[in-house]
Steps between C-alpha positions, in 0.01 A plus 500: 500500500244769602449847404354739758346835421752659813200782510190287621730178594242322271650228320511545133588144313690204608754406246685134441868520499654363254683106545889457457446290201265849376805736553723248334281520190466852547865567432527229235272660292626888567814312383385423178297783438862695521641287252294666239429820651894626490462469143192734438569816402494830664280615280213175619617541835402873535186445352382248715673748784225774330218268531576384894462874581188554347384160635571677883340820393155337347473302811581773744223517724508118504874490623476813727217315703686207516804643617345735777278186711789285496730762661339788593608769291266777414353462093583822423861398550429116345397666165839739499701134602318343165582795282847508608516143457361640099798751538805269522347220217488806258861662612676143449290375171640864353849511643622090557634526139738785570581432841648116379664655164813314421767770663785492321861528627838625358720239550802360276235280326326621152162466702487427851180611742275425773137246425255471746321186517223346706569242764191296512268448816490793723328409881360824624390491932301765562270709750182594601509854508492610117391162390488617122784744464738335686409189264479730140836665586660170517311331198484781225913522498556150519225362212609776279881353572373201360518344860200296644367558840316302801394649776430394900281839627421566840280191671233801588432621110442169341227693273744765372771221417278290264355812361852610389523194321181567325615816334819355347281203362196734404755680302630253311845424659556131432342298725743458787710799447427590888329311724388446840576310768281447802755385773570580837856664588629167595480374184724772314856342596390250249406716222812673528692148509363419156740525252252592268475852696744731384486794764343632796283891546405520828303796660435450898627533807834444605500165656283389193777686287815303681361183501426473119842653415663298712291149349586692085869589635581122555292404175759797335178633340473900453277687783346869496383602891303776525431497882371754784561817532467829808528711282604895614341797422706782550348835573777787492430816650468693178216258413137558383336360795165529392571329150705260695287416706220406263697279293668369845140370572446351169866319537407364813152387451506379156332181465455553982855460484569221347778562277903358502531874407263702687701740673461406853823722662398869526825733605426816540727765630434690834374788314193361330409196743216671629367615187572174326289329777203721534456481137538141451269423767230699350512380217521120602215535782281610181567237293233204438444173605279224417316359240784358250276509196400817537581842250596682789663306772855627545661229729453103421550211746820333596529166290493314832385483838886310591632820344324770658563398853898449412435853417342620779795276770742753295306826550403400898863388551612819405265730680632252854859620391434911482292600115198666511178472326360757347199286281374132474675255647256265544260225301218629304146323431430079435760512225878507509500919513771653682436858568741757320772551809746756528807499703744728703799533686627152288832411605757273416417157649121537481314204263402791283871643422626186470271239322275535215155572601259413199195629596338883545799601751652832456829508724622891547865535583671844626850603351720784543601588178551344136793300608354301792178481269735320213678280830140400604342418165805270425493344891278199338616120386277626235558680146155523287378797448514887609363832454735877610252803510659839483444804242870477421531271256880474465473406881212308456703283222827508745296332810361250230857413354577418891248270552542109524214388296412366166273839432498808626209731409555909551162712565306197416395174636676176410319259247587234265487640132545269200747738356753523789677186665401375847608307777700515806831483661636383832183223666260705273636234234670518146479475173250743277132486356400714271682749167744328318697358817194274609478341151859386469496370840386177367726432193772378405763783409687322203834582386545441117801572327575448140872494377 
């Protein structure tokens, strides 16, 4: 197992993948770490929960380096990804308490309510592209559930994997609370079979997503998907373009594109297409490219070489059936940097209306009016995330209500907040991370009833 700094297609550190008879022991002794952790209290758990985010926050340099040569993204936006990572330890070790209360329930019994207890080993399969965050926001609600979690990361951030492991132990989590495993994706159909593994959070693409449900559905173990997204960004024609359009180019190039819910869809009505585009290719043609590890570089590398030519078959495709480019479009320097591309004249059929494109690929689609804009947005087998611009906020909050996603974001740009639940509907996935839906996602919802 290698890792490959994607920006100099150096190679960073081979890594040995862990044996079957490793992985069995792995989950043997997660097993009987859970065994005693469901029985420590909140009150240990959140402490320990305290110390894991200041373990990510003294070592933030250290884990912001690490994350941006094994896939590209820029530091500036490694060190945010380890502070948010701080974020969600501190919002579950202060709310896990209240969010698994006993509820109790009016019944004909003199007490009768709702427990929620944890369900042991928790297998979490997840990607490259936030390698901490997408990790912590699985981890922080589950430990402080009194669950126990393993993990099988991305082959390509081998680095970031172990070093997750390392903050739960430098914090003082029993020993093999979470762990690591070091195994290719052909070796996860046997984790799952385990009987010792409990449930199932995967975060990935949608074969990857369909393939373990199908392996956890036949094992009758408990999945949460959270899958791809092309996402829509709706721009009515009451809308502040020029605030629009600024956060349009921070939606779309956040981490160069790589984000499940990057808004990738841009539906503009008649009225402001011009504007829209002018503005949005001014501002992308300025942006920065280069030197990952630098202050001031704007726009990272893609995580892959594989990836950034799928990327660029999609955009070229599409151009061969009728969109124009405006910007980019094309490769960028030694490294895997794909110049920031805008689209036009996107129509339905085109690789860029109807698959996800993860990578720097802004696809600009014309509408009449707010009702075609609402048909478009929801003409997608996916359902992740959205954003409606328009000064009318009763309208705004109308278009959102209409929208077939998991979130929809009004005058703003869609992101993942601790607070607020997220995930998908429709091939975009289901189930919810995050807020006090993502913790009880992984417990058992008890009945008691006392005559």
């Amino acid at each position: 197992m290698r890792a490959i700094n994607p920006a100099t297609n150096e190679m960073i550190k081979e890594y040995k993948e862990h044996t079957d008879a490793e992985v069995k022991e792995i989950v043997e002794a997660a097993h009987n770490a859970y065994l005693s952790w469901r029985d420590v209290s909140f009150a240990e758990r959140s402490r320990l929960m305290h110390k894991a985010a200041e373990v990510l926050r003294k070592n933030m340099d250290k884990y912001a380096k690490l994350i941006t040569i094994e896939m590209g993204k820029v530091i500036k936006e490694s060190r945010a990804e380890v502070e948010k990572c701080a974020w969600v330890c501190e919002y579950y070790a202060d709310n896990a308490e209240r969010f698994l209360a006993d509820e109790i329930i009016e019944t004909d019994a003199s007490k009768s309510m709702a427990v929620f207890q944890p369900i042991g080993v928790v297998l979490a399969v997840m990607p490259w592209n936030f390698p901490f965050w997408q990790v912590f926001r699985f981890a922080a609600p589950a430990l402080m559930a009194g669950n126990v979690g393993i993990l099988k990361h991305a082959s390509n951030v081998p680095g970031c994997a172990l070093a997750i492991e390392e903050v739960f132990n430098e914090a003082g989590f029993p020993q093999n609370a979470f762990r690591t495993m070091l195994i290719s994706a052909g070796k996860v159909e046997a984790v799952i079979k385990n009987p010792l593994v409990k449930a199932v959070t995967l975060t990935g693409s949608e074969p990857a997503g369909m393939q373990v449900a199908s392996i956890a559905g036949h094992e009758l173990k408990k999945t949460v998907l959270e899958l791809g997204g092309s996402d829509p960004y709706v721009v009515l024609e009451d809308a502040d373009i020029p605030a629009c359009v600024k956060t349009s180019v921070t939606a779309r190039m956040i981490n160069a594109g790589q984000s499940c819910i990057a808004a990738k869809r841009f539906i503009v009505v008649e009225s402001k297409v011009k504007e829209f585009e002018e503005q949005q290719v001014s501002i992308m043609k300025a942006l920065k490219m280069g030197d990952t590890l630098s202050e001031d570089t704007q726009v990272g590398a893609m995580a892959r070489m594989d990836l950034l030519e799928e990327l660029d078959q999609q955009v070229q495709d599409s151009i061969k059936m009728g969109a124009k480019l405006l910007s980019g479009g094309k490769k960028a320097g030694p490294g895997a940097f794909y110049l920031p591309t805008v689209l036009t004249n996107v129509k339905k059929g085109m690789p860029v209306y109807e698959q996800e494109t993860f990578g720097p690929v802004s696809a600009i689609i014309a509408v009449k009016d707010e009702e075609e804009a609402i048909k478009v947005a929801n003409d997608s087998e996916f359902g992740l995330g959205g954003s409606v611009w328009s000064q009318d906020i009763k309208k705004g909050e109308r278009v959102a209500r209409k929208l077939e996603s998991g979130a929809v974001f009004v005058n703003g740009m869609t992101k993942s907040d601790p607070r607020l639940p997220f995930g998908g509907v429709k091939k975009s996935g289901y189930g919810r991370e995050l807020s006090h839906y993502g913790i009880k996602e992984f417990v058992n919802i008890k009945t008691v009833w006392i005559a």
